[in-house]
FIPA-123008 format. One record per residue (C-alpha): residue number from 1; residue in one letter; x, y negated, z negated. Coordinates in pm, 1 decimal. Layout:
BEGIN
i,aa,xx,yy,zz
NUM,A,X,Y,Z
...
# end
This chain:
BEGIN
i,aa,xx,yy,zz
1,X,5357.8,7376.9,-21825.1
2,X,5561.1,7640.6,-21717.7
3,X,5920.6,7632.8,-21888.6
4,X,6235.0,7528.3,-21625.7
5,X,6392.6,7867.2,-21710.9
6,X,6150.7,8058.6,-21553.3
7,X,6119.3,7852.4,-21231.8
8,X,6237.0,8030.0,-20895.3
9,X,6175.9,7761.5,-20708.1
10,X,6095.7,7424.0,-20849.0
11,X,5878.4,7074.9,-20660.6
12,X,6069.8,6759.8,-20648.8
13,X,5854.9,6631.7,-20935.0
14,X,6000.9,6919.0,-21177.0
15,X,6331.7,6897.4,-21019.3
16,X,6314.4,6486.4,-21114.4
17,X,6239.2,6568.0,-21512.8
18,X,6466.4,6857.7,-21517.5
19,X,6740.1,6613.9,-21396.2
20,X,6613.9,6336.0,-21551.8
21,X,6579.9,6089.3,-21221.6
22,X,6362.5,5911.9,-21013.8
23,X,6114.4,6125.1,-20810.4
24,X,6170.0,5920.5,-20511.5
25,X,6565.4,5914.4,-20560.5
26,X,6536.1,6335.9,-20526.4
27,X,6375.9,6306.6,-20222.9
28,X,6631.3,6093.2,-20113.6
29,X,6901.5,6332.9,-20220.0
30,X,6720.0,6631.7,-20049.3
31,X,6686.7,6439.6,-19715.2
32,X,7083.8,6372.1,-19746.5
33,X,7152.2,6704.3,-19805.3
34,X,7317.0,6616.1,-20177.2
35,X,7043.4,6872.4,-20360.8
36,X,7017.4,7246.0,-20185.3
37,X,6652.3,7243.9,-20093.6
38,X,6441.0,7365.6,-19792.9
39,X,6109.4,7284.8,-19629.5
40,X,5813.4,7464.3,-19605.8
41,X,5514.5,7311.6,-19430.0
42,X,5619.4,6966.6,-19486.0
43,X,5708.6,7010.9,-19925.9
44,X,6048.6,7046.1,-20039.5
45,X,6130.9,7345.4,-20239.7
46,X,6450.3,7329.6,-20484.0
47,X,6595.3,7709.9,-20581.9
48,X,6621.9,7645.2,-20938.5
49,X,6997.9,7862.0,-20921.8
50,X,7191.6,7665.2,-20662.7
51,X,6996.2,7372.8,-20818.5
52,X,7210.1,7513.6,-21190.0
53,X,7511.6,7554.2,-20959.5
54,X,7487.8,7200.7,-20838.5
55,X,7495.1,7075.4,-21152.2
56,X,7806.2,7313.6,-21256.8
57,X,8013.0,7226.2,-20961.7
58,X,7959.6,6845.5,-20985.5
59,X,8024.5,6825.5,-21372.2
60,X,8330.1,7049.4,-21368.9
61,X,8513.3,6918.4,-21025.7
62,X,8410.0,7278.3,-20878.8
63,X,8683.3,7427.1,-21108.5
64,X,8424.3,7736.1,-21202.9
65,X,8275.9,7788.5,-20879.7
66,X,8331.4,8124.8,-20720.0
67,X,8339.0,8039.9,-20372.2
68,X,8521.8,7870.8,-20090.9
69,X,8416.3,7795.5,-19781.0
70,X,8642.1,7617.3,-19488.0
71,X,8566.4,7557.2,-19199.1
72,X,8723.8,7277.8,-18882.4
73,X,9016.2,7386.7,-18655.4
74,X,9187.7,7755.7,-18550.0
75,X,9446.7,7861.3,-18692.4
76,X,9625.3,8234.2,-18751.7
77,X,9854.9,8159.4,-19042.9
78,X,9565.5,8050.9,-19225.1
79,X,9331.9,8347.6,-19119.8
80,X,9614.8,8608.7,-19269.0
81,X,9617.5,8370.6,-19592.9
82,X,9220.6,8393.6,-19672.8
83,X,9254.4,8750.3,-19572.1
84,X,9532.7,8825.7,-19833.8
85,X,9351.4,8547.0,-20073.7
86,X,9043.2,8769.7,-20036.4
87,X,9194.6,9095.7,-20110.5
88,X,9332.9,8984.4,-20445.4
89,X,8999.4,8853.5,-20606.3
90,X,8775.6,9148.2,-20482.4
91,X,8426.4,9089.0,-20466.9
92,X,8438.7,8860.0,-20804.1
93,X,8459.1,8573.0,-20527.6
94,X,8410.4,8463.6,-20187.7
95,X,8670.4,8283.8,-19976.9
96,X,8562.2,8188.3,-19644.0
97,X,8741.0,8086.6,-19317.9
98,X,8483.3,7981.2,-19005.0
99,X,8685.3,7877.1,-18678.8
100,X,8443.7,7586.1,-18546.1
101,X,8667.1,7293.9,-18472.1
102,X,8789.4,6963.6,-18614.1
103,X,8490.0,6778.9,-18534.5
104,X,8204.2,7047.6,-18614.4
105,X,8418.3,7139.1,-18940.1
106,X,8412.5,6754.1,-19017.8
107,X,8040.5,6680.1,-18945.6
108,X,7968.4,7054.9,-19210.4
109,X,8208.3,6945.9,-19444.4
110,X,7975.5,6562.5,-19441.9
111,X,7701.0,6770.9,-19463.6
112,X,7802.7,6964.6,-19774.6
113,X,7775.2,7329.1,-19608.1
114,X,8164.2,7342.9,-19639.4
115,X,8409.8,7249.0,-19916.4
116,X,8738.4,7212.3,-19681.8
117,X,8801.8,7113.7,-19289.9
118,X,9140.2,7195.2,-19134.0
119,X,9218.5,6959.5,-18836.3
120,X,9463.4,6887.5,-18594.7
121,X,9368.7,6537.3,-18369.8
122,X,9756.0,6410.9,-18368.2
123,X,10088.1,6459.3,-18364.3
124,X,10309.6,6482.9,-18662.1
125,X,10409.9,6130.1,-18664.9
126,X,10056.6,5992.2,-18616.6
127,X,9887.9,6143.7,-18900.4
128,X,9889.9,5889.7,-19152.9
129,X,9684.7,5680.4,-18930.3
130,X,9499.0,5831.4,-18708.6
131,X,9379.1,6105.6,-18913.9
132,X,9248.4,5919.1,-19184.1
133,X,9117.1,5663.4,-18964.2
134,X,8877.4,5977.8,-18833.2
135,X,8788.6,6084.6,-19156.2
136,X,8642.4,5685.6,-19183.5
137,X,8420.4,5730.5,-18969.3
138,X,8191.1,5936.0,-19210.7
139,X,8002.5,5801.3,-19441.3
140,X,8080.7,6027.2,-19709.0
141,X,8504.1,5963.5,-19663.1
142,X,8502.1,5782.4,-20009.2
143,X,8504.1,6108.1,-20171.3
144,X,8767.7,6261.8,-19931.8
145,X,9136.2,6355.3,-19949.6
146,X,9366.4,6459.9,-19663.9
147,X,9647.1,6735.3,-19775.0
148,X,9912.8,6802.2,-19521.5
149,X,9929.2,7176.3,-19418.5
150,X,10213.8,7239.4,-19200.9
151,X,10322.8,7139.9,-18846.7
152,X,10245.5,7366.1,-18551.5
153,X,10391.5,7385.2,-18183.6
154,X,10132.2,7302.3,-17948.7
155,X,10100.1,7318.9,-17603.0
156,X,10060.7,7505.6,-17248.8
157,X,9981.5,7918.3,-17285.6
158,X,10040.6,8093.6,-16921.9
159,X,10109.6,8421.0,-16798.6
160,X,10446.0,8509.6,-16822.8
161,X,10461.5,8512.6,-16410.5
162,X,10407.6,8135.2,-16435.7
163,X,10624.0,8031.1,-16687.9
164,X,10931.3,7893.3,-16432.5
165,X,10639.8,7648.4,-16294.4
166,X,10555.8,7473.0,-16528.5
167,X,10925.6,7302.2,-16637.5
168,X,10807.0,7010.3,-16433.9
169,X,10503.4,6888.4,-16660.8
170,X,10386.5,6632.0,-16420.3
171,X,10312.2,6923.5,-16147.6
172,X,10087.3,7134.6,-16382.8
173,X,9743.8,6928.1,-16352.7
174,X,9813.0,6962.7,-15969.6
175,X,9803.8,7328.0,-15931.0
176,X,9507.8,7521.0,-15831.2
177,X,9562.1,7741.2,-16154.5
178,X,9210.4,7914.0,-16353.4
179,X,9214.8,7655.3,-16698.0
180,X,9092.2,7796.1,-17016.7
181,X,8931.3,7466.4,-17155.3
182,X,8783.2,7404.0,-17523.1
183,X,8465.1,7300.4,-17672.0
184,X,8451.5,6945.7,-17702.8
185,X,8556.1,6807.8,-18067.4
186,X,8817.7,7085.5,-18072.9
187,X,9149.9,6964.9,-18128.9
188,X,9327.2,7143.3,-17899.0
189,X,9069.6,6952.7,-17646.4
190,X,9152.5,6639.9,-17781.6
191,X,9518.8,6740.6,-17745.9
192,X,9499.0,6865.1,-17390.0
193,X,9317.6,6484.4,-17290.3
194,X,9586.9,6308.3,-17408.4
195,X,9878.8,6530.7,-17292.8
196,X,9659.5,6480.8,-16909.7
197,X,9629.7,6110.3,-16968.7
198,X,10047.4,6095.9,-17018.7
199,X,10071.0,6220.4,-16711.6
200,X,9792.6,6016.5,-16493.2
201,X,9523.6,6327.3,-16466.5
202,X,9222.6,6417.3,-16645.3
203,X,9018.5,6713.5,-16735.7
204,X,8819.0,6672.4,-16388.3
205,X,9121.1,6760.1,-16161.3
206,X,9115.2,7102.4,-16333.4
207,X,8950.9,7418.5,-16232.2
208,X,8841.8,7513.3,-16571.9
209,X,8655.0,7820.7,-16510.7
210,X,8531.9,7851.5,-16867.9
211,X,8550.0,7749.3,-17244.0
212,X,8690.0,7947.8,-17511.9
213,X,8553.6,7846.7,-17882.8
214,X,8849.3,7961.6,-18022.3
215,X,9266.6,7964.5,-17934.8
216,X,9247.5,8377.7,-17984.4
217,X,8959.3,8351.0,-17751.3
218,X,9149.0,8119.1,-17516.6
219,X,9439.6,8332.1,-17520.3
220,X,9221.3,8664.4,-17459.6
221,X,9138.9,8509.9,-17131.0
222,X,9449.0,8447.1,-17007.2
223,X,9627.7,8792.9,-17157.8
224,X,9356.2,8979.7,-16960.4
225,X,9421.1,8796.0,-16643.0
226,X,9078.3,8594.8,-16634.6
227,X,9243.9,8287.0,-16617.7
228,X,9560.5,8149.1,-16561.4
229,X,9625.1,7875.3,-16838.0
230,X,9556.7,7701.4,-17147.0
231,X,9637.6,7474.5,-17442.1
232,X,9672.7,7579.5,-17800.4
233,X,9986.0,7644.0,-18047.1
234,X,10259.6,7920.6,-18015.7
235,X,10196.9,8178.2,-18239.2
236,X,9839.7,8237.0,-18091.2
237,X,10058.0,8282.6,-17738.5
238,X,10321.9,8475.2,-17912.0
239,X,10069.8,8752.3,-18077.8
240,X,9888.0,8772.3,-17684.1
241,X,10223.7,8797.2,-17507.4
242,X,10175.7,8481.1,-17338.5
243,X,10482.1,8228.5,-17247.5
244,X,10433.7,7944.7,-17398.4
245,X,10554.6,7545.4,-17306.1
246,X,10619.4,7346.2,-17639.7
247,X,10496.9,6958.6,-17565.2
248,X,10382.9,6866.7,-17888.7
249,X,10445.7,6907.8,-18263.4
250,X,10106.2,6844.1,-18439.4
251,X,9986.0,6805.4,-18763.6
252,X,9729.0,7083.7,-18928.2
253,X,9564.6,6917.6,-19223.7
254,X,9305.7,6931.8,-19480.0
255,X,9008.0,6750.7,-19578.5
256,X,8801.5,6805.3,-19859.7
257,X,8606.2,6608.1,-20147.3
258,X,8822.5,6508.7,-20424.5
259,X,8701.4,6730.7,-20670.3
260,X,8718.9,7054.5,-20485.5
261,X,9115.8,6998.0,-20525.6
262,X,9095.7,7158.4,-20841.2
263,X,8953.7,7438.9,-20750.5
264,X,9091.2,7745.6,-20804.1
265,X,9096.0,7925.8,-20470.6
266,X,9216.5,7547.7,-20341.1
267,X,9518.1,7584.5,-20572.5
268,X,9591.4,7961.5,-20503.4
269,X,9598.7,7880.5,-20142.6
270,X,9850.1,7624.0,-20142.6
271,X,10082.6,7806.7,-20415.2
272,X,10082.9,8121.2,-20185.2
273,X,10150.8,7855.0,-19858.6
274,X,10457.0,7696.0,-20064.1
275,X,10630.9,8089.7,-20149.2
276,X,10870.2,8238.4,-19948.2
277,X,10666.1,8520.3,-19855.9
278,X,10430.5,8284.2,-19612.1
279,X,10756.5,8112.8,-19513.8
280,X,10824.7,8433.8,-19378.5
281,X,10534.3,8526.9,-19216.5
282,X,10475.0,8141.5,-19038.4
283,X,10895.7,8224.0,-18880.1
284,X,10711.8,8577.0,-18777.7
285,X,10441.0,8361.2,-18624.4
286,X,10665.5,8099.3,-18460.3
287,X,10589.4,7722.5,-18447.2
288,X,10526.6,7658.2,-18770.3
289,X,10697.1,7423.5,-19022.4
290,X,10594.2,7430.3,-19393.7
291,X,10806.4,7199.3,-19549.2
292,X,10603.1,6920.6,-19641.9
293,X,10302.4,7170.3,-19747.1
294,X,10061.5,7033.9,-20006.7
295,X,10197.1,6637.1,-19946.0
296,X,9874.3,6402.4,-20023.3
297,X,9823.5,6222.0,-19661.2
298,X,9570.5,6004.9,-19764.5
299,X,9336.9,5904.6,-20001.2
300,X,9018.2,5634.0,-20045.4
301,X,9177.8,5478.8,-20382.8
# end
């Protein structure tokens, strides 16, 4: 019998003793996506390392992985902190930001290919219910905590030309203006819906000439005159040169398992956004408010 330390890749039978479970219950694992394994004409192979690493991140709560991977909704200030988080640890680790939006970052972060979702759905004052009450909806939200981030300013980017016309926020669904829309789950989508249903109108009576999977990319639009408006939060309109129309202060959260809390490029990234240097940098940015940065939201216990 060849020894487990000299496995590459190891059969759900060997990956069973080496764990010391049920054969069936590790194909059950590997069809939920718990145990890293892949298919090849209809067997599942187990990579004996991530297989190690498995094992290492679920005994010690992640605290010696080298790696962290988010993932959910846009966001600048957070793209300059995983940049400067990134150039302090070198190549001894990875830390990973992927724009995809709240919902897609959710249904990875279920799915184990991420270890933290950022997400904005609500307003500041909403987030201790509706929030959570999203994160419910997934079966795996028992082993979930939402962290507060900060609150941003979000609302209508325009060309500066336009920015006298839109005072009146009832008018703005009613004019003939090129919209920048978002890819649905996003939650500057879900924002834009319910800032249209305030105001009697929905996403049908606007001439959305194309979707942008990003705010930058939303913004680019507009700045190069391929559209005319959009929604998203005012330091993405500030850095394109855009006017921008504050209508609602959001919340910009985290999710992530429990356990991943304690790990160390989690805990470096909230100690550098409670210092005074990202204060700074978030009044560069404009629309930001850190003060309640790093305040547990919610919790399944």
């Amino acid at each position: 019998m060849t020894d487990a330390s000299e496995l590459v890749y190891m059969s759900a039978k060997q990956v069973a003793e080496y764990l010391d479970l049920n054969e069936k219950k590790v194909y059950a694992m590997a069809n939920e996506r718990i145990l890293p394994a892949t298919k090849i004409t209809g067997k599942w192979l187990f990579p004996k390392f991530l297989i190690d690493r498995w094992i290492m991140d679920s005994c010690h709560s992640g605290m010696l992985s080298d790696r962290l991977l988010i993932t959910g909704s846009d966001d600048p200030l957070l793209s300059m902190l995983v940049a400067r988080l990134m150039s302090q640890v070198g190549s001894q680790e990875l830390i990973s930001y992927s724009a995809t939006g709240s919902r897609l970052g959710l249904d990875l972060l279920a799915k184990g290919y991420a270890d933290v979702c950022t997400l904005h759905m609500c307003n500041i004052e909403d987030r201790a219910t509706r929030h959570p009450a999203l994160l419910k909806s997934y079966p795996s939200h028992q082993q979930w905590i939402l962290l507060h981030g900060y609150s941003r300013q979000q609302g209508l980017m325009v060309r500066p030309d336009m920015h006298h016309q839109c005072q009146e926020e009832d008018k703005v669904p009613q004019y003939p203006w090129r919209w920048v829309g978002r890819q649905a789950g996003a939650g500057s989508q879900q924002q834009l819906e319910q800032w249209l249903t305030k105001h009697d109108a929905n996403l049908e009576q606007l001439n959305r000439v194309m979707t942008a999977y990003s705010e930058r990319e939303l913004a680019g639009y507009i700045a190069r005159g391929d559209a005319d408006i959009g929604f998203g939060c005012q330091s993405v309109a500030n850095e394109s040169g855009l006017s921008f129309v504050p209508l609602v202060e959001e919340s910009f959260d985290f999710v992530m398992p429990q356990s991943i809390y304690f790990r160390r490029q989690v805990q470096a990234l909230f100690k550098m956004l409670a210092s005074t240097q990202t204060q700074q940098v978030a009044h560069m940015l404009g629309g930001y408010n850190l003060s309640q940065c790093g305040e547990l939201i919610w919790s399944p216990n």
